[in-house]
C-alpha positions as MATLAB code, in Angstrom:
seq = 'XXXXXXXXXXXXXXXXXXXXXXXXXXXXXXXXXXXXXXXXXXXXXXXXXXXXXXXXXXXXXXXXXXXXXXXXXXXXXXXXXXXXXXXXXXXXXXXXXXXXXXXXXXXXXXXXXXXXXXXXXXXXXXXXXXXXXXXXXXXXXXXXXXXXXXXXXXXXXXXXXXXXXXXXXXXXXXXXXXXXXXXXXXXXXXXXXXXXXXXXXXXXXXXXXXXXXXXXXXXXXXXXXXXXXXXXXXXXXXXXXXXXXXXXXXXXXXXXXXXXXXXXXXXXXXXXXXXXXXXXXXXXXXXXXXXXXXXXXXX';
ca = [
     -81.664  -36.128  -32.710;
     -83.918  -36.601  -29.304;
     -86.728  -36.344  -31.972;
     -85.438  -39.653  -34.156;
     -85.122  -41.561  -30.773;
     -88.523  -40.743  -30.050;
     -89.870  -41.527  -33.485;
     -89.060  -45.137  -32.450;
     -91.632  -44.850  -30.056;
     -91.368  -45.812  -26.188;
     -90.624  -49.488  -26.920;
     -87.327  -48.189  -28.292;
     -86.481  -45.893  -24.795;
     -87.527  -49.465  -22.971;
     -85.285  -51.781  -25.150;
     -82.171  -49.055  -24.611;
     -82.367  -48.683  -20.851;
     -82.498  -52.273  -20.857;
     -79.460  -52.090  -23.108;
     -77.869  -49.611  -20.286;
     -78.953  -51.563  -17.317;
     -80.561  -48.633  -15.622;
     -81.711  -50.136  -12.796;
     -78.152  -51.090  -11.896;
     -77.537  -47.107  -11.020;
     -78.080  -48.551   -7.775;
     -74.358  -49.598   -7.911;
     -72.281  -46.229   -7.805;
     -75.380  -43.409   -7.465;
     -75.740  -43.674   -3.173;
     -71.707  -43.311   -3.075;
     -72.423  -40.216   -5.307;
     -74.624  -39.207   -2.248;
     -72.751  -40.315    0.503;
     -69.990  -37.875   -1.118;
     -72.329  -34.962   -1.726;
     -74.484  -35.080    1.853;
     -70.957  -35.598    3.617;
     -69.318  -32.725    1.850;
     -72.295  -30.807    2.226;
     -72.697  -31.692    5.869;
     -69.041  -30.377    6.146;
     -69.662  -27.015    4.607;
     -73.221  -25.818    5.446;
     -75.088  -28.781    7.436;
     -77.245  -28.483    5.210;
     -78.458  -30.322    2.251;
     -78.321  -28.219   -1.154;
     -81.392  -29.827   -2.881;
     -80.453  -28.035   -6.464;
     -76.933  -29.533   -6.168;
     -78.364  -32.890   -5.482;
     -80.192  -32.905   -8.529;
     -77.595  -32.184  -10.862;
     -75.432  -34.777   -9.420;
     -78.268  -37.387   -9.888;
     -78.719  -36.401  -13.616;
     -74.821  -35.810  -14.016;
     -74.334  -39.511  -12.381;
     -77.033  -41.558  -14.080;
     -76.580  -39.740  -17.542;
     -72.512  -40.600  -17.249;
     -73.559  -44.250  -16.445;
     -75.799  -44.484  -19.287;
     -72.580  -43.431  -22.106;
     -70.675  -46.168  -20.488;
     -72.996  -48.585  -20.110;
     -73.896  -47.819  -23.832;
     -70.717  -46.895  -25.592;
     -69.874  -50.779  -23.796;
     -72.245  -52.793  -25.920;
     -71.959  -51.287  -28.833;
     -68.182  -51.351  -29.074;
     -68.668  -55.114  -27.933;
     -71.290  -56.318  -29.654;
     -69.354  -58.423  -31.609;
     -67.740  -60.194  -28.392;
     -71.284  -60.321  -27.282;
     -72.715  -62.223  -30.499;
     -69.965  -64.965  -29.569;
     -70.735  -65.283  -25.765;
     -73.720  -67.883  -24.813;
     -74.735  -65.508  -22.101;
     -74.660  -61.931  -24.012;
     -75.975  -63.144  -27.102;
     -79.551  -62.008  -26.196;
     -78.498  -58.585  -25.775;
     -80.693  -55.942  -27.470;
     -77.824  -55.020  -30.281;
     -77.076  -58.547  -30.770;
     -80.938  -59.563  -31.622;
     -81.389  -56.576  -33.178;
     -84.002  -55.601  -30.990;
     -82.060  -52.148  -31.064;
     -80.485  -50.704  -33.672;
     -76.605  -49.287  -33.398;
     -78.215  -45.633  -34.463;
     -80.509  -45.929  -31.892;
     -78.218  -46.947  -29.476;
     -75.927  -44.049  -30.709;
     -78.626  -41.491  -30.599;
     -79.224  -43.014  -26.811;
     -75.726  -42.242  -25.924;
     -75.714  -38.828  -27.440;
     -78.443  -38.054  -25.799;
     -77.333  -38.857  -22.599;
     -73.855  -37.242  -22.714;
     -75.385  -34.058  -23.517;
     -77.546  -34.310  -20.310;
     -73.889  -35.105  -18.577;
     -72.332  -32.059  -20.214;
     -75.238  -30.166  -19.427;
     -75.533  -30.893  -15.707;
     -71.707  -30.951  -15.121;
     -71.877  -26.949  -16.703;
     -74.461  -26.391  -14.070;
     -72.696  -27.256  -11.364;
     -69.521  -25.170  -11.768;
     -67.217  -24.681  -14.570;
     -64.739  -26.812  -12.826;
     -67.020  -29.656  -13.373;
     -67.560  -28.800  -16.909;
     -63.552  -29.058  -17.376;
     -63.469  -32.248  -15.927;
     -66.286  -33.742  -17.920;
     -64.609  -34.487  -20.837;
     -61.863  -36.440  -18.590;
     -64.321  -38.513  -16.979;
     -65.976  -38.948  -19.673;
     -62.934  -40.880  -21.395;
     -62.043  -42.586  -18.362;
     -65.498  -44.265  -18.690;
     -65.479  -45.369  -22.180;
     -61.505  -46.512  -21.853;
     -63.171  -49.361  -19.999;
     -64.714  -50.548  -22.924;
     -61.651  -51.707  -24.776;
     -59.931  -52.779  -21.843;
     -60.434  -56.177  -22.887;
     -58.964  -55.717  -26.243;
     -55.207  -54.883  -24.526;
     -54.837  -55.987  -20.900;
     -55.708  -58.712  -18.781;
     -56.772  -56.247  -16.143;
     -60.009  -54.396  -17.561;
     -61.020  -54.697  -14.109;
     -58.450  -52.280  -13.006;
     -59.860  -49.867  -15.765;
     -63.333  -50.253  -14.828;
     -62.393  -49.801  -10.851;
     -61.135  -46.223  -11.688;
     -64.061  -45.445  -13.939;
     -66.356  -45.789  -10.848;
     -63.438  -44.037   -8.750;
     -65.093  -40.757  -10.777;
     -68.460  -41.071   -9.334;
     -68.032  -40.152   -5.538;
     -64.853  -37.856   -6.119;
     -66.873  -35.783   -8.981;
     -69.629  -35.375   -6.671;
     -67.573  -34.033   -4.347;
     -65.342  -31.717   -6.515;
     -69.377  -30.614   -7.505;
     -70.400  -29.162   -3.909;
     -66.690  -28.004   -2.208;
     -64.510  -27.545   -5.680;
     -61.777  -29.999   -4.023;
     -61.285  -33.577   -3.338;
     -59.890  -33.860   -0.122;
     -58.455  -37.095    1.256;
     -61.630  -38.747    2.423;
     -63.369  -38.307   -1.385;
     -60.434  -39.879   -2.695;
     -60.747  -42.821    0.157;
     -64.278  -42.974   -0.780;
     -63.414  -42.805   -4.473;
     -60.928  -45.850   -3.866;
     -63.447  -47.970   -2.057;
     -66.139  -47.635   -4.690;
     -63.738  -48.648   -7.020;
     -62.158  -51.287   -5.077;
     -65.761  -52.715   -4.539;
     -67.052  -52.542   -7.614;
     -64.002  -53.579   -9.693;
     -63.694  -56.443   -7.181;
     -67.051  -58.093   -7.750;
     -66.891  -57.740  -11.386;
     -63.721  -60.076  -10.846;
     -66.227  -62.771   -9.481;
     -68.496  -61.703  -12.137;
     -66.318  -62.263  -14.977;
     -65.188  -65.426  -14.071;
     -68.507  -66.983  -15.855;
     -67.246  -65.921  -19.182;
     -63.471  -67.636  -18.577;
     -63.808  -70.309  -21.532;
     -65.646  -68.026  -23.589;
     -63.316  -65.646  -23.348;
     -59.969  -67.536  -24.225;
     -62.181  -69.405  -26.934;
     -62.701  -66.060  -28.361;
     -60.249  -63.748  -27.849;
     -61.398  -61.527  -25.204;
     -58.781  -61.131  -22.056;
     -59.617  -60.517  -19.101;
     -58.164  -61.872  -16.034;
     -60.106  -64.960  -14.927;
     -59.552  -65.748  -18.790;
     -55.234  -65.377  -18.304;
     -55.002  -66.237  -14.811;
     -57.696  -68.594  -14.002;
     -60.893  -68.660  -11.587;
     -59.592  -69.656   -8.631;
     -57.166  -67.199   -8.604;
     -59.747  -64.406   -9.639;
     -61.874  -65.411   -6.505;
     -58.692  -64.934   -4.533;
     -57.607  -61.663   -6.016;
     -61.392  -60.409   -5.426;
     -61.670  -61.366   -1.913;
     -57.933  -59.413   -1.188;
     -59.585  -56.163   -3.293;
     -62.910  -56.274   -1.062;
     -60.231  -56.429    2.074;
     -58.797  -53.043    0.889;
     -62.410  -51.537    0.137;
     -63.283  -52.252    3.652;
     -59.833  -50.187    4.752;
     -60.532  -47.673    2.371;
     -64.250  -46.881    3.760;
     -62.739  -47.082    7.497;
     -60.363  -44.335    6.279;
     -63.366  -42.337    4.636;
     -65.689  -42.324    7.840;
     -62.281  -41.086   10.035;
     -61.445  -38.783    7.647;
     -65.140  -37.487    7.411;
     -65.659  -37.421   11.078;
     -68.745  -39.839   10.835;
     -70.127  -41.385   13.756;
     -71.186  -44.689   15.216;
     -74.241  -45.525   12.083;
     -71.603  -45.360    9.825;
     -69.465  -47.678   11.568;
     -72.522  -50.305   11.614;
     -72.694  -49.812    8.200;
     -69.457  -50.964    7.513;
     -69.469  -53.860    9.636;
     -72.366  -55.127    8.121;
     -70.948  -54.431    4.675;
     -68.129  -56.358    5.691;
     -70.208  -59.378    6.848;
     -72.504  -58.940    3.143;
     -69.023  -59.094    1.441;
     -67.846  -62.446    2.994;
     -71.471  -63.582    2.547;
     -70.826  -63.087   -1.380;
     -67.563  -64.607   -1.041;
     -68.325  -67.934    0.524;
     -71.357  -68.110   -1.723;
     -69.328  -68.281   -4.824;
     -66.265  -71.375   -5.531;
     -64.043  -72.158   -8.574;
     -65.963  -75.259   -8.737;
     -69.622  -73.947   -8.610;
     -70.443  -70.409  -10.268;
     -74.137  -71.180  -10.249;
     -74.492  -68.634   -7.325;
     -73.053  -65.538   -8.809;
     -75.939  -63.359   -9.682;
     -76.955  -63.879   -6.259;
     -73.407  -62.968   -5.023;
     -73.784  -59.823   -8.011;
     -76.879  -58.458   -8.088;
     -78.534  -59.000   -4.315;
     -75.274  -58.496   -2.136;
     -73.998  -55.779   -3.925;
     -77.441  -54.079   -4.209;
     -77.838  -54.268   -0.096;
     -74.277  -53.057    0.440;
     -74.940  -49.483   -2.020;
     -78.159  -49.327   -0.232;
     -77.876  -50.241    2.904;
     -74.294  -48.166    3.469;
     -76.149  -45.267    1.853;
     -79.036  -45.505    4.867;
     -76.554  -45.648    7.669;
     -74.286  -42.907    6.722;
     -77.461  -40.741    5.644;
     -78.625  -41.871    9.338;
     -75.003  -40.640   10.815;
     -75.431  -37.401    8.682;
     -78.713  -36.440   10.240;
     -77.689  -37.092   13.769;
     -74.548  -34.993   13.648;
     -76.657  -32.273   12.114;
     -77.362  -32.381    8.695;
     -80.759  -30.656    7.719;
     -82.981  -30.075    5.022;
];
């Protein structure tokens, strides 16, 4: 199978992450961390490097099957939308059997690195591993696909730390919540470029039933409880002052992205998408790795 993906040669690997978006790991991988240094911290002070690994492959691998099971179940919305229609299935740049292939490949390196962890992680995968698809034909029976993606990235930082303690304590499930929140919340603004397209077409969503301005709204009273939800992670985790700059300046990033973006004037969204949101997984990940390290954590 690996073998026919290869025989494509590396300008087929190159056209599918494309397809997947790697780079955009960026997104949910720190929380990942955050959850795996802070449970580790809790347990040992130390950092387990082997663990870390897995969860790396075990998050970016997961990713990948949702990013790719995504296009091609909607390829054919894609084809209709002015902005997707370059995509690499839609061109034909990429076959669906490569895709396929792609996204077999990289659930096996899931399964693989969840059944290195622990066998509680193995159990789970197959859970997770539906939650992330379900998100992919979201917008084929509720307004809210938003909702469905929000608990898809929920998994991330909770699995990471069910992979080092066995348990998800309340602070991995406030840390859980805010990832979602966050990232559920900006794809709310993100969505809202694909409003006409989507009532044109068929495709729901809630921007598309409800309307942009009220999307924006909705959005900016998500990111409100994301902010709540990582002030109850860092006093649940016992984190210090770092982290507590790091969430101040996310907060100030997050009404940055808000005030950059109106009902009347989308132009700025990618900025608002792919900058802000980049600094914020980033930039959150430095300060509580900073915290981490001066309440002890070693290598």
């Amino acid at each position: 199978m690996v073998g026919q993906l290869e025989r494509g040669g590396p300008g087929v690997v190159r056209r599918f992450l494309r397809l997947v978006m790697i780079e955009h790991s960026v997104f949910a991988l720190p929380f990942a961390y955050i959850a795996a240094l802070t449970a580790m911290w809790q347990q040992t002070r130390s950092v387990h490097w082997w663990q870390l690994v897995l969860i790396t492959v075990a998050m970016v691998s997961a990713r990948t099957v949702a990013m790719a099971a995504n296009r091609i179940l909607d390829r054919d919305f894609d084809a209709l939308n002015p902005r997707t229609a370059r995509r690499e299935l839609v061109t034909g740049q990429l076959s669906v059997r490569a895709a396929t292939l792609g996204t077999l490949v990289a659930l096996a390196a899931f399964l693989a690195s969840a059944a290195a962890l622990s066998w509680l992680c193995l159990l789970l995968a197959p859970i997770a591993v539906v939650v992330l698809v379900l998100y992919s034909y979201g917008k084929r029976f509720t307004d809210f696909p938003q909702a469905l993606l929000a608990l898809a990235q929920f998994v991330a930082p909770v699995g990471a730390w069910i992979a080092v303690r066995g348990t998800a304590p309340n602070e991995a499930i406030a840390l859980g919540l805010a990832v979602g929140s966050w990232i559920g919340g900006f794809d709310l603004i993100y969505s809202c470029q694909d409003a006409e397209v989507d009532r044109r077409i068929g495709s729901r969503s809630f921007p598309a039933r409800y309307g942009i301005r009220a999307a924006l709204r909705t959005s900016a009273v998500v990111h409100v409880g994301t902010l709540l939800c990582f002030i109850w992670f860092g006093v649940g985790a016992g984190l210090g002052w770092l982290w507590w700059v790091g969430v101040a300046l996310t907060g100030l990033v997050l009404v940055y992205e808000h005030s950059i973006v109106r009902a009347n004037d989308l132009s700025r969204v990618n900025r608002a998408f792919f900058t802000a949101n980049g600094v914020i997984g980033i930039g959150l990940f430095g300060f509580a790795l900073a915290d981490l390290a001066v309440h002890g954590l070693g290598t």
